[in-house]
LOPA-424159 format. One record per atom (N, C-alpha, C, O): residue in three letters; atom name; x, y, z. Coordinates in Angstrom, 3 decimals, always signed. Each point is the difference from the previous one (the first is absolute). Layout:
N
aa,at,px,py,pz
ALA,CA,X,Y,Z
...
***
This chain:
99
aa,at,px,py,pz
UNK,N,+15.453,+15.850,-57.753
UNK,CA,+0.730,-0.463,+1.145
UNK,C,-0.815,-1.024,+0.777
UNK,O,+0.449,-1.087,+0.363
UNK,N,-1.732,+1.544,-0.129
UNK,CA,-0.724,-1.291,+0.760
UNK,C,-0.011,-0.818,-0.686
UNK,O,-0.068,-1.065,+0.615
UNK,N,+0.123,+0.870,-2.342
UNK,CA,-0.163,-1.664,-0.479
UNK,C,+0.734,-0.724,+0.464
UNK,O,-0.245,-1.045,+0.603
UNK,N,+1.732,+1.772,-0.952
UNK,CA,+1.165,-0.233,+0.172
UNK,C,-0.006,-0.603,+1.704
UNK,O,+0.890,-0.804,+0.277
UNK,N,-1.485,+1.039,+0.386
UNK,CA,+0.081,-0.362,+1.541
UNK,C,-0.661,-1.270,+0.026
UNK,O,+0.337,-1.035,+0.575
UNK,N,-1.285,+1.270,-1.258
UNK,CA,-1.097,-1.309,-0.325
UNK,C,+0.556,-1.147,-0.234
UNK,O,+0.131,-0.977,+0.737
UNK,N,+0.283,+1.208,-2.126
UNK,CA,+0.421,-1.137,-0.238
UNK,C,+1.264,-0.810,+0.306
UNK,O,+0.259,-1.093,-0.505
UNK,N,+0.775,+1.994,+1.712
UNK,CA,+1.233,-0.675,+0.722
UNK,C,-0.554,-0.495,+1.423
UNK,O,+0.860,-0.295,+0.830
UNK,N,-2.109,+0.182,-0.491
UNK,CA,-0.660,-0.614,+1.191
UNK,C,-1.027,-0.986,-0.603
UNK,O,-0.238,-0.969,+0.720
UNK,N,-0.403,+1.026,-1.875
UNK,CA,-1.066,-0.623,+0.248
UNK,C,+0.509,-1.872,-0.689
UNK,O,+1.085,-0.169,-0.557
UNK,N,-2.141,-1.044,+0.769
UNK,CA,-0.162,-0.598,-0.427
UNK,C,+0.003,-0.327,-1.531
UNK,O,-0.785,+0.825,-0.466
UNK,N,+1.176,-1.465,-0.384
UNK,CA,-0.191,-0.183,-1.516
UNK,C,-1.821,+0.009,-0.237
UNK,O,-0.608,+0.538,-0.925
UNK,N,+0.196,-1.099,+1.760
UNK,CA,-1.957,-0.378,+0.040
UNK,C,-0.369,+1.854,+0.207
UNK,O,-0.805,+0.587,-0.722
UNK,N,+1.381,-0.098,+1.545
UNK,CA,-0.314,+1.080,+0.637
UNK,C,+0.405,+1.535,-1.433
UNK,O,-0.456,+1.130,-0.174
UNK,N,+1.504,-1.975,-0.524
UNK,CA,-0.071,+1.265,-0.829
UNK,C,-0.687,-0.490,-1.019
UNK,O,-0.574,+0.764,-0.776
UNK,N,+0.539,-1.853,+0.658
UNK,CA,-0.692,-0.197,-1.497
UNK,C,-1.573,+0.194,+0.256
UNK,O,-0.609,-0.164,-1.057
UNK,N,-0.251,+0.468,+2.160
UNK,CA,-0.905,+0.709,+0.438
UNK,C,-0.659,+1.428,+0.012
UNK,O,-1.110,+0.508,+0.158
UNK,N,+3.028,+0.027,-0.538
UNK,CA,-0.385,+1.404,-0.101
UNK,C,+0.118,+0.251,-1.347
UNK,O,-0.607,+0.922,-0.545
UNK,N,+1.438,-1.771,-0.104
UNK,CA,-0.208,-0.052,-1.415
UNK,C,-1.263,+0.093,-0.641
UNK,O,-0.453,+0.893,-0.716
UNK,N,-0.046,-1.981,+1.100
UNK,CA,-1.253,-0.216,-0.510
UNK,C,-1.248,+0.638,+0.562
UNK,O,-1.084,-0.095,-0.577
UNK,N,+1.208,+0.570,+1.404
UNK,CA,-1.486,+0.641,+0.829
UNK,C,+0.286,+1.512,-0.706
UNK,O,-0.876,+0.534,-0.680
UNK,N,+2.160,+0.084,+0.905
UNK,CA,+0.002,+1.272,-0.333
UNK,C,+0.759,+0.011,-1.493
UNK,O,+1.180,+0.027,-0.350
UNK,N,-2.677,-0.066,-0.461
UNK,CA,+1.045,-0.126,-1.571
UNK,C,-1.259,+0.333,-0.804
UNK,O,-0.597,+0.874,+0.627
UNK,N,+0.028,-1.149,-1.588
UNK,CA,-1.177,+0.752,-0.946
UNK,C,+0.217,+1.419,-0.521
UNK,O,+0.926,+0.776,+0.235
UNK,N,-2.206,-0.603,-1.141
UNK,CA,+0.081,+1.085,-0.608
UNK,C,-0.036,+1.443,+0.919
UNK,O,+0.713,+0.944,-0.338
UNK,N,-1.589,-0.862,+1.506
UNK,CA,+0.213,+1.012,+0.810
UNK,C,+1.827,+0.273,+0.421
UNK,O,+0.620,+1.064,+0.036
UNK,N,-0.231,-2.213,+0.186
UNK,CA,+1.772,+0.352,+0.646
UNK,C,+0.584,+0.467,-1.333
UNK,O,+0.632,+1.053,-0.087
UNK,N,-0.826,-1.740,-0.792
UNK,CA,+0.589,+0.456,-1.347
UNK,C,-0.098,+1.775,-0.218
UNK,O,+0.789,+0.858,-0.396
UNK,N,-1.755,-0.861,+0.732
UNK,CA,-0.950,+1.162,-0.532
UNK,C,+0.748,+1.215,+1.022
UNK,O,+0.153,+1.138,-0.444
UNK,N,+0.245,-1.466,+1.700
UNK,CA,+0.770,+0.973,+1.119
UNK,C,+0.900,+0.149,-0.852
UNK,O,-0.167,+1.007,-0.689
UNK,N,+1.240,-1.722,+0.405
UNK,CA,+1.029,+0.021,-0.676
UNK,C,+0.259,+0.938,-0.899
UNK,O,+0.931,+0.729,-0.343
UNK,N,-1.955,-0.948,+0.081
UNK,CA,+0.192,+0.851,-1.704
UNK,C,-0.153,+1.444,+0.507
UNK,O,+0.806,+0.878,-0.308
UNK,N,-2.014,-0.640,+1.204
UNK,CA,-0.256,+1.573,+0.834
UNK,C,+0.899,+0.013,+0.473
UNK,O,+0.526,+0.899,-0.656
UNK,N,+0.464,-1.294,+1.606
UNK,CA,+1.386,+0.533,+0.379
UNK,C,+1.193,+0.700,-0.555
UNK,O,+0.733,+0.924,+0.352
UNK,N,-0.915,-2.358,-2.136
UNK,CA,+0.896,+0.310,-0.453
UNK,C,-0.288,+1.962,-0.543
UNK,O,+0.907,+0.832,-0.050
UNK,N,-2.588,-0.529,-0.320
UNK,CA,-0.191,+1.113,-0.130
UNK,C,+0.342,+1.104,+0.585
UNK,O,+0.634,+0.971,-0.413
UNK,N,-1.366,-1.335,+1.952
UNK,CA,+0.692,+0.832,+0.573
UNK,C,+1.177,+0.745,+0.798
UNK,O,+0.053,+1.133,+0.476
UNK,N,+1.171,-2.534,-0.517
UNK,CA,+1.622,+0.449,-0.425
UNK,C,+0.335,+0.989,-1.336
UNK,O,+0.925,+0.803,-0.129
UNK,N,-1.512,-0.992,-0.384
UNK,CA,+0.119,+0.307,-1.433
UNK,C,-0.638,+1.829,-0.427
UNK,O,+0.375,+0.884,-0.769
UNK,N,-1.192,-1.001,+1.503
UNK,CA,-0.950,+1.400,-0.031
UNK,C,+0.836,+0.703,+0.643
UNK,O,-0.365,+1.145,-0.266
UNK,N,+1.606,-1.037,+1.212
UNK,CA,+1.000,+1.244,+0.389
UNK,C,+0.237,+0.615,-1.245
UNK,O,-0.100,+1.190,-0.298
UNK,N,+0.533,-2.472,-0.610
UNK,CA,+0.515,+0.513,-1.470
UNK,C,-0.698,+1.108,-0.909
UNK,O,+0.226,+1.159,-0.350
UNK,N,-1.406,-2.351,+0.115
UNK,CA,-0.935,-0.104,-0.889
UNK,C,-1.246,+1.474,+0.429
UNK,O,-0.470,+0.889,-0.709
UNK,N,+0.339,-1.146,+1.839
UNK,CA,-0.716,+1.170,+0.203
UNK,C,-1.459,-0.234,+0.266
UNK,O,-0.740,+0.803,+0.569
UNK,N,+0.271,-2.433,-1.216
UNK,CA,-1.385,-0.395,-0.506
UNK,C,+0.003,-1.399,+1.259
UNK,O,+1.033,-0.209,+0.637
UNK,N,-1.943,-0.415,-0.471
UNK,CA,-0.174,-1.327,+0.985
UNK,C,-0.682,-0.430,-1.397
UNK,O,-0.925,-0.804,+0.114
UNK,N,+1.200,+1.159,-1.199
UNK,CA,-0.931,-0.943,-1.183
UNK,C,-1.290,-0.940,+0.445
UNK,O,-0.006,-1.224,+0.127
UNK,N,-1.098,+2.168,+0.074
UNK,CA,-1.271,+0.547,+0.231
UNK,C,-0.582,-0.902,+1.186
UNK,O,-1.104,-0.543,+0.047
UNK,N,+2.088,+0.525,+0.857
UNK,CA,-0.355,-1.244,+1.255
UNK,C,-0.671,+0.865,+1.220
UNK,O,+0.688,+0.697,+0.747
UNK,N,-1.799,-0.794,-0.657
UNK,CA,-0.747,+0.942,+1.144
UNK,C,+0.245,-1.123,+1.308
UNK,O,+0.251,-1.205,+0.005
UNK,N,-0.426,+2.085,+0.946
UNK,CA,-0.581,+0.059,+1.237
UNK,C,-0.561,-1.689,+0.184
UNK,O,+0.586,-1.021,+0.357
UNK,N,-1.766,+1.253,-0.715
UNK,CA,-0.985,-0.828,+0.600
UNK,C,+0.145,-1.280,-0.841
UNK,O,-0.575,-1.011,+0.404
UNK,N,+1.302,+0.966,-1.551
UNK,CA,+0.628,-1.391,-0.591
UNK,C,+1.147,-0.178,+0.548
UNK,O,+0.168,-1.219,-0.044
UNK,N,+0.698,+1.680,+0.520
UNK,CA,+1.330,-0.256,+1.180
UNK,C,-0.857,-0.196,+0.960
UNK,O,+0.541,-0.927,+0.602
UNK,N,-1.199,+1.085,-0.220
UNK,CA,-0.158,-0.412,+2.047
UNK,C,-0.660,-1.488,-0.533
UNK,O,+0.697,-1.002,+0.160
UNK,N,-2.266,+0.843,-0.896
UNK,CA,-0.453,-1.001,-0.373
UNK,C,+1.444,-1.652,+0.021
UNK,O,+0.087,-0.992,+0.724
UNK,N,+0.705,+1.470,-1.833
UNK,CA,+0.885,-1.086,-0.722
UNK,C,+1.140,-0.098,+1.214
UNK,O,+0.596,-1.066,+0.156
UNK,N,-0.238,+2.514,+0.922
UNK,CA,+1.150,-0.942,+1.115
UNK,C,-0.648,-0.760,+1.120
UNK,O,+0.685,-0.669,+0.774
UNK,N,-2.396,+0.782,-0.636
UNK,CA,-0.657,-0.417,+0.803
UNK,C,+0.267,-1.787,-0.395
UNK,O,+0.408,-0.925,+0.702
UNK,N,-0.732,+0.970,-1.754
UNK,CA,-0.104,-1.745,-0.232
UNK,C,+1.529,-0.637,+0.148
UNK,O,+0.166,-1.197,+0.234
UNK,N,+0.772,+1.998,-0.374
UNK,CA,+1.393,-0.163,+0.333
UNK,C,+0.437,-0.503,+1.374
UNK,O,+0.650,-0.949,+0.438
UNK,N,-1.475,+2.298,+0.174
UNK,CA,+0.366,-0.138,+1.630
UNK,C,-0.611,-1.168,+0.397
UNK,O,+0.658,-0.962,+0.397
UNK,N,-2.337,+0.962,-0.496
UNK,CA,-0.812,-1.305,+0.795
UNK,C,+0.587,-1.236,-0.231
UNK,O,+0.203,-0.767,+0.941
UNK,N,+0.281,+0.305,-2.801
UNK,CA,+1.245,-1.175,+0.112
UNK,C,+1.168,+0.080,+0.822
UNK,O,+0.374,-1.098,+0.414
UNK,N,+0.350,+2.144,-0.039
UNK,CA,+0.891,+0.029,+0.546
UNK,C,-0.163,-0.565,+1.653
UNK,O,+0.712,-0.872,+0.498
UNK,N,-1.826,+1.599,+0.194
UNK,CA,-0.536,-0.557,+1.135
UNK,C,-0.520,-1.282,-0.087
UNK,O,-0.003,-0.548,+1.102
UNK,N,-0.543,-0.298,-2.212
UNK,CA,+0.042,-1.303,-0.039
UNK,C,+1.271,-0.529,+0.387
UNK,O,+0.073,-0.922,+0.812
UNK,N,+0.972,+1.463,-1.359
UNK,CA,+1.234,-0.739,+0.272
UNK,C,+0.420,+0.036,+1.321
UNK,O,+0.519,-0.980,+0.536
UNK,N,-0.753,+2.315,+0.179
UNK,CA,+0.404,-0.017,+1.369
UNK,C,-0.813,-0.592,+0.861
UNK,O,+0.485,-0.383,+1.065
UNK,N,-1.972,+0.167,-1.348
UNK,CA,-0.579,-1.152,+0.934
UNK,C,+0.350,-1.056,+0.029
UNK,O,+0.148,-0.462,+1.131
UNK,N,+0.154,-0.439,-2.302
UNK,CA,+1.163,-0.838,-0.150
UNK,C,+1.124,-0.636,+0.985
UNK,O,+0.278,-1.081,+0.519
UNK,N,+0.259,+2.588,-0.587
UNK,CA,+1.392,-0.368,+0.371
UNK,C,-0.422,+0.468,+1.734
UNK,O,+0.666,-0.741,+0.723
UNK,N,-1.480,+1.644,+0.086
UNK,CA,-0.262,-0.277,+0.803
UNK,C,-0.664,-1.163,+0.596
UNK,O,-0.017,-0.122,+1.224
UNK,N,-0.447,-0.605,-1.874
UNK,CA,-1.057,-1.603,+0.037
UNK,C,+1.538,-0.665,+1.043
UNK,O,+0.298,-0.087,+1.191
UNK,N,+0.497,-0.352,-2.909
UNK,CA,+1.288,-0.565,+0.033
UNK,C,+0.764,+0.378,+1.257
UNK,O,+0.845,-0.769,+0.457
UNK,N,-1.079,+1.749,+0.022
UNK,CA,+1.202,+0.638,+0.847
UNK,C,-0.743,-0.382,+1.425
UNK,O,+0.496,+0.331,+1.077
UNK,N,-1.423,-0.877,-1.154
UNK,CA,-1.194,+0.222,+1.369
UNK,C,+0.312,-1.860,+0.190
UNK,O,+0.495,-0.432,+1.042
UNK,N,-0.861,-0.457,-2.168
UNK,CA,+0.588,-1.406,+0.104
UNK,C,+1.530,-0.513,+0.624
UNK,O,+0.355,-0.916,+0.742
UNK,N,+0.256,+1.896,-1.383
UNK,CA,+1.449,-0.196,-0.027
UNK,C,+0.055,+0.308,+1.595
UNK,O,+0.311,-0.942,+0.729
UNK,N,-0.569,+2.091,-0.198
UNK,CA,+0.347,+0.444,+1.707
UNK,C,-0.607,-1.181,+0.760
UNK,O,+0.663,-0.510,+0.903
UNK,N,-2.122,-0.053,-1.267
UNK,CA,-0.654,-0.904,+0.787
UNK,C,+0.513,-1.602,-0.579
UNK,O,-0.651,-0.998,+0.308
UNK,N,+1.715,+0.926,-1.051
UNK,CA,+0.875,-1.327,-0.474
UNK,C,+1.192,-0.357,+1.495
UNK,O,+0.810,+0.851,+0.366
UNK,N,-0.897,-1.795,+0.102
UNK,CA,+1.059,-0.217,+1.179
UNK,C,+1.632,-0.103,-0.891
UNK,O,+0.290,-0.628,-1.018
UNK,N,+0.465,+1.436,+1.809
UNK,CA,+1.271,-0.470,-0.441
UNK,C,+0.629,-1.109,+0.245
UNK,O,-0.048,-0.409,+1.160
UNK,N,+0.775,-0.349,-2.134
UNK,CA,+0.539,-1.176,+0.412
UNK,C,+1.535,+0.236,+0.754
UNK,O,+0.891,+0.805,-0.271
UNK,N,-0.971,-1.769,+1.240
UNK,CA,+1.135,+0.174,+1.309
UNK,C,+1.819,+0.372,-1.246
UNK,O,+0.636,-0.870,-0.596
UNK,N,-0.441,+1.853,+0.612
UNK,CA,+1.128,+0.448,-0.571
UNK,C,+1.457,+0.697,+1.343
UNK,O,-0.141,+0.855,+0.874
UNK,N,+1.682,-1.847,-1.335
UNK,CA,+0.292,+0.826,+0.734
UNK,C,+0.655,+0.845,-0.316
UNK,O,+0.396,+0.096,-1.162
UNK,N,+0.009,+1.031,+2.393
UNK,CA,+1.021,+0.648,-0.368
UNK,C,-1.080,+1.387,+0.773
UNK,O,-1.113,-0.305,+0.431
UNK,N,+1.539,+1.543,-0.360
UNK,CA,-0.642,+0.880,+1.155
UNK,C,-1.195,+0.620,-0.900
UNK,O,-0.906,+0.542,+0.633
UNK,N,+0.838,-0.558,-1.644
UNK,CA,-1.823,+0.537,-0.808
UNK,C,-1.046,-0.779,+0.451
UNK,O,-1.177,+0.262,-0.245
UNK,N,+1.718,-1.627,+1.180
UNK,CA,-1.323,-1.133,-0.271
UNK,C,-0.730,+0.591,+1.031
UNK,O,+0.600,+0.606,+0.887
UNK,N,-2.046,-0.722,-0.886
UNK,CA,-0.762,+0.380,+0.912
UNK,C,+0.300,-0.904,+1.249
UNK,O,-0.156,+0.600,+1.064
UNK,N,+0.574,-1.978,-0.949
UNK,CA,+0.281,-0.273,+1.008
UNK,C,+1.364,-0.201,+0.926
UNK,O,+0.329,-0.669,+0.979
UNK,N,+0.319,+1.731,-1.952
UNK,CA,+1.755,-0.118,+0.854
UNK,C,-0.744,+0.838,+1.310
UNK,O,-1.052,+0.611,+0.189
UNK,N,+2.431,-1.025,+0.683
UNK,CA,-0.514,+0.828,+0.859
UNK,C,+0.999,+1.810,-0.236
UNK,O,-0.144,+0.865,+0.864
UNK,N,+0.896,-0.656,-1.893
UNK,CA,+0.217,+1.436,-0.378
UNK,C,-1.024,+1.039,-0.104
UNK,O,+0.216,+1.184,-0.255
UNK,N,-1.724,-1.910,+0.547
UNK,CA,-1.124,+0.792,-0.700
UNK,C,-0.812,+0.298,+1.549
UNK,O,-0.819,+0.903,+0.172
UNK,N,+1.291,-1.945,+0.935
UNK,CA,-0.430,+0.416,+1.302
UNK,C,+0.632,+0.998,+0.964
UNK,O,-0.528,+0.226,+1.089
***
């Protein structure tokens, strides 16, 4: 659901950022442990995925992931300190609907 949120707000630059920052063999590698452990209700087994190789492999997941959100907080910090251009109609910061 959050990709899904992601990617109906963000920039084309902005997703293809998350593409690429959060992608390698560690993300691959979550994937596949997920798919295990959906699978282990069944199965019964996490097909021999411990502990301390899950925390290791979502760590490098997450810290890319927070690359992306420094990012997009950077972006979001430019964008607020960008002046709006004089627009009318009552959203513009300078109608007077806003005084």
């Amino acid at each position: 659901m959050f990709l899904k949120q992601f990617h109906t707000f963000a920039t084309p630059v902005q997703g293809a950022f998350l593409r690429e920052t959060v992608s390698g063999q560690a993300v691959e590698e979550v994937k596949r442990m997920e798919a295990l452990a959906v699978g282990s209700i069944e199965s019964g087994t996490t097909g021999g995925v411990e502990a301390p190789r899950w925390f290791d492999t979502i760590t490098v997941k997450i810290d890319r992931m927070k690359t992306v959100e420094d990012r997009l907080a950077s972006d979001l910090i430019v964008l607020a300190d960008t002046p709006l251009p004089a627009r009318p109609g009552p959203r513009s910061f300078g109608s007077e609907a806003w005084s």
